[in-house]
C-alpha positions in Angstrom: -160.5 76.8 102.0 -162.8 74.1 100.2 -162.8 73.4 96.4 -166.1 72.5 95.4 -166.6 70.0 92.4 -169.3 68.2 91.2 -168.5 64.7 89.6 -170.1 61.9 88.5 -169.2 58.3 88.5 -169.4 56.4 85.0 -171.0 53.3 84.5 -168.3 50.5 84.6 -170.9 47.6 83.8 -170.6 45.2 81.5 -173.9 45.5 79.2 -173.7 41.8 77.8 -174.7 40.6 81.4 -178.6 40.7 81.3 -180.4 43.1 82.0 -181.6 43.9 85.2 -178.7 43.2 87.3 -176.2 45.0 89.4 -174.2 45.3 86.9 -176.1 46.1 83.8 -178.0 48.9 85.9 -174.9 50.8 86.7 -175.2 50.5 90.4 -171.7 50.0 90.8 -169.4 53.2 92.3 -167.6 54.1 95.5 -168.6 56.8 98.3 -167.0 60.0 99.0 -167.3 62.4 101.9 -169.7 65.3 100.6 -168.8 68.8 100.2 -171.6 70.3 101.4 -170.9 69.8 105.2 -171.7 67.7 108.3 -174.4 65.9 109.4 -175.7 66.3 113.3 -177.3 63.0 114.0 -178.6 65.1 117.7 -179.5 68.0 115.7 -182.9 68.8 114.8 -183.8 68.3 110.6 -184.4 71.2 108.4 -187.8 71.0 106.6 -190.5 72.5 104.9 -193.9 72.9 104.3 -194.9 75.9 101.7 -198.5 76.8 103.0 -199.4 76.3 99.2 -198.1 72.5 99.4 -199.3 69.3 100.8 -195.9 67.6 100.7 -193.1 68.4 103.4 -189.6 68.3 102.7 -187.4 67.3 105.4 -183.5 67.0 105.3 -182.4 63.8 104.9 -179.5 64.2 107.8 -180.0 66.5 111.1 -178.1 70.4 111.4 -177.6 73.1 109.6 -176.8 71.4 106.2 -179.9 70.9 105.4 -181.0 74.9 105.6 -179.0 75.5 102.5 -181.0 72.9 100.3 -183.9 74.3 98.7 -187.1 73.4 96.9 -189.1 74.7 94.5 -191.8 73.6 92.3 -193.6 74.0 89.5 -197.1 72.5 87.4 -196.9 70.3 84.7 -195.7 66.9 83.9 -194.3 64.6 87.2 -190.3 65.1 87.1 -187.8 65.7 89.6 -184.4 67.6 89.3 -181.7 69.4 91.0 -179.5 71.8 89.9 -176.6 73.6 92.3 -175.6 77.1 93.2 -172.5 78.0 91.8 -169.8 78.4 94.4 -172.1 76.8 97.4 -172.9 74.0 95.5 -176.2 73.7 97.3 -179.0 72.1 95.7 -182.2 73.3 94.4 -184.9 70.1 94.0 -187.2 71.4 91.2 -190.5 69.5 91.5 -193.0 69.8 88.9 -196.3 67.7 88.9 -200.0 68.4 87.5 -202.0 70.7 89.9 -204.3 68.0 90.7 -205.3 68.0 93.8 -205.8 63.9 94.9 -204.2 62.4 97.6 -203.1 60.1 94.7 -201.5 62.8 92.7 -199.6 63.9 96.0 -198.4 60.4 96.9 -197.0 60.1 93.3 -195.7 63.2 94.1 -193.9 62.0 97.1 -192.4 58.5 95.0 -191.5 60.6 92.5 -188.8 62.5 94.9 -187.9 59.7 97.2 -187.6 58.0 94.4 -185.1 59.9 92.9 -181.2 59.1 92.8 -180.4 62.7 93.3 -183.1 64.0 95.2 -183.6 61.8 97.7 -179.6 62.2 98.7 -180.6 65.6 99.8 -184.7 65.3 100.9 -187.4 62.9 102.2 -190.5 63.7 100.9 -193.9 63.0 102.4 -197.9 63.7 102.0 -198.7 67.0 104.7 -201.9 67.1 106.1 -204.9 65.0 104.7 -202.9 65.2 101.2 -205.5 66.4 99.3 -204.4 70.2 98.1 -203.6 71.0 94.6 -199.9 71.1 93.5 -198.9 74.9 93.5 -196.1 77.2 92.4 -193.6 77.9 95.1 -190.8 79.9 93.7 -187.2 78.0 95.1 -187.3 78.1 99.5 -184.7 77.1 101.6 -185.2 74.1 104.1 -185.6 75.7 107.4 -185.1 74.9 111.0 -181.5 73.1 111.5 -179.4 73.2 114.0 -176.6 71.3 115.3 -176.1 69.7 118.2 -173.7 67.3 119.3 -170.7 66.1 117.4 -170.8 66.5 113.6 -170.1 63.4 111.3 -169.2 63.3 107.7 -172.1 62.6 105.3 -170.7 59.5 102.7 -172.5 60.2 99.4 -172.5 57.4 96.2 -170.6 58.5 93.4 -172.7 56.1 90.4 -173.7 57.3 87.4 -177.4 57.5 88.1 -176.3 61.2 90.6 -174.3 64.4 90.7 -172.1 64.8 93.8 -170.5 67.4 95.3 -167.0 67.0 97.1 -164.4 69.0 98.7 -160.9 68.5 96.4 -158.8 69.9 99.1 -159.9 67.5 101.3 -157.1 64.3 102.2 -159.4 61.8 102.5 -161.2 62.8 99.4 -158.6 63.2 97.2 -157.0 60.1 98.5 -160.1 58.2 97.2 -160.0 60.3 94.0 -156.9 58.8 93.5 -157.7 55.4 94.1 -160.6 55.6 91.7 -159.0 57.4 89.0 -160.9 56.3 85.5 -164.2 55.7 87.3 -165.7 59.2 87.4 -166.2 62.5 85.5 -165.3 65.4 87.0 -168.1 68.3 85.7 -166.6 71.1 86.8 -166.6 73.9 90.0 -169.4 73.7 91.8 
């Protein structure tokens, strides 16, 4: 049985080294296998594309991991965020952006996600159509469409400070790197 946590690497650089560096940006971490399943590189992607968007969301990694992510959005100012469903620990992308209705506004749309350290662990987003709709409601959707085929491989996601990741505690190899990187992350609870 799998023991879902969510941690959170903490920022080991050293902030008299200038700005803008490797360092001072808090880039630095390790990688751990995710909790959330497997990827199927032969698999087909999970995606979509609410009929009330004109940005598609596709999983970032083929099978049926990616039907459990969902997205939903909402109007007002550009953000991104992601929260997780207790027990599952699947992700919800929350994406909320003015209703304008420019190809513009949708491409800023689309950096804003793929642009974002959580987010775009989970999603690729991209402009649908001519790009040109206005940004609607969608109450949260699941991805849809995955399915695997093949041979499944682990999915390796960064543990930084800049993202939220969920891992499996009762896993060997995971706890193994735990242990190796005790002092270097924050653990924020069940997932």
């Amino acid at each position: 049985m799998a023991t879902l946590v969510k941690i959170r690497g903490l920022d080991r650089g050293d902030s008299a080294v200038g700005s803008g560096t490797a360092m001072s940006a808090g880039n630095r971490g390790f990688r751990l296998k995710s909790g959330l399943g497997k990827q199927f590189p032969s698999g087909v992607k999970a995606s979509l594309t609410p009929t009330a968007l004109t940005q598609t969301y596709t999983a970032r990694y083929g099978g049926t991991y990616g039907n459990a992510i969902k997205v939903q959005t909402a109007n007002g100012t550009l953000a991104v965020s992601v929260s997780y469903t207790a027990t599952t620990g699947a992700p919800t992308i929350l994406v909320t952006a003015p209703a304008t209705g420019t190809l513009a506004a949708n491409q800023a749309v689309v950096a804003a996600v793929n642009g974002h350290a959580e987010a775009s662990q989970y999603v690729v987003a991209s402009v649908a159509g001519a790009g040109t709709g206005a940004h609607a409601v969608v109450a949260a959707t699941n991805l849809a469409g995955g399915t695997d085929v093949g041979t499944g491989q682990n999915i390796y996601v960064p543990v930084n400070n800049r993202s939220t990741a969920i891992v499996d505690i009762d896993d060997a190899e995971t706890a193994r790197t735990l242990r190796r990187n005790t002092n270097r992350f924050l653990s924020l609870g069940a997932a």
